[in-house]
C-alpha positions in Angstrom: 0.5 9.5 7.0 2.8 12.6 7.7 3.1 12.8 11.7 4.5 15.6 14.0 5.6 13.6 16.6 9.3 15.0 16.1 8.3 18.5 16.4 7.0 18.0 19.6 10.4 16.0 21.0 12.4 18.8 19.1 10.8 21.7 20.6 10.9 20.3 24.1 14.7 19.7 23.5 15.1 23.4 21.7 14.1 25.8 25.1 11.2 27.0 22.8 7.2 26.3 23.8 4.4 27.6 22.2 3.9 30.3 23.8 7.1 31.7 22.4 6.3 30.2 18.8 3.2 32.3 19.0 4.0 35.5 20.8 8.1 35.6 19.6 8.0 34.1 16.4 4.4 34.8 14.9 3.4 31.2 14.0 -0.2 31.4 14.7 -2.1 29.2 17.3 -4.2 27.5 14.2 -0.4 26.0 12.8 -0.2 24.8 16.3 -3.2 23.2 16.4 -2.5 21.6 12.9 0.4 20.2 14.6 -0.9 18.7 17.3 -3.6 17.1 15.5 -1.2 15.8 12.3 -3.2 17.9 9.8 -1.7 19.6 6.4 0.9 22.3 7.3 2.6 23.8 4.5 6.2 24.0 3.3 7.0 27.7 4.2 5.8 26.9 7.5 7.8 24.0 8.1 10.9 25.9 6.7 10.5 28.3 9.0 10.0 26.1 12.1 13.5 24.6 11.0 15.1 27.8 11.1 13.9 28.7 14.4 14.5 25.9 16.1 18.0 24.9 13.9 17.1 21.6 12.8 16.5 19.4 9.8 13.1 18.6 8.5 13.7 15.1 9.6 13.4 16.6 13.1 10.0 18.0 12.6 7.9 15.8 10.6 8.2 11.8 9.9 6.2 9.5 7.2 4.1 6.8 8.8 3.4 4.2 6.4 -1.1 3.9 6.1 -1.6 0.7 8.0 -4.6 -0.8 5.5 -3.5 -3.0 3.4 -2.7 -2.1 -0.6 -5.9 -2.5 -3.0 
């Protein structure tokens, strides 16, 4: 499972909120919500988000391995 728990710990540590993601740098409040509920977000997206907070994609996004077991 992809999980944006290191967005959020990145853009508390960046100055940023999103307020300013929305209003400054035009990501819309429906990314947002993807975010917060670990849905689909493409790669253009997440490219930007790394050059607008300066950070690796490592800092935004993390692979969670599925906990059920392998058929």
């Amino acid at each position: 499972m992809i999980d944006y728990k290191p967005f959020w710990e990145t853009l508390k540590r960046s100055g940023e909120t999103t307020y300013t993601l929305v209003t400054r740098h035009r990501i819309s409040s429906a990314t947002i919500d993807k975010l917060r509920k670990n849905k689909p977000v493409n790669t253009t997206t997440l490219d930007g988000l790394c050059g607008i907070l300066g950070c690796t994609l490592g800092d935004i996004v993390r692979y969670v391995p599925d906990e059920r077991e392998p058929e």
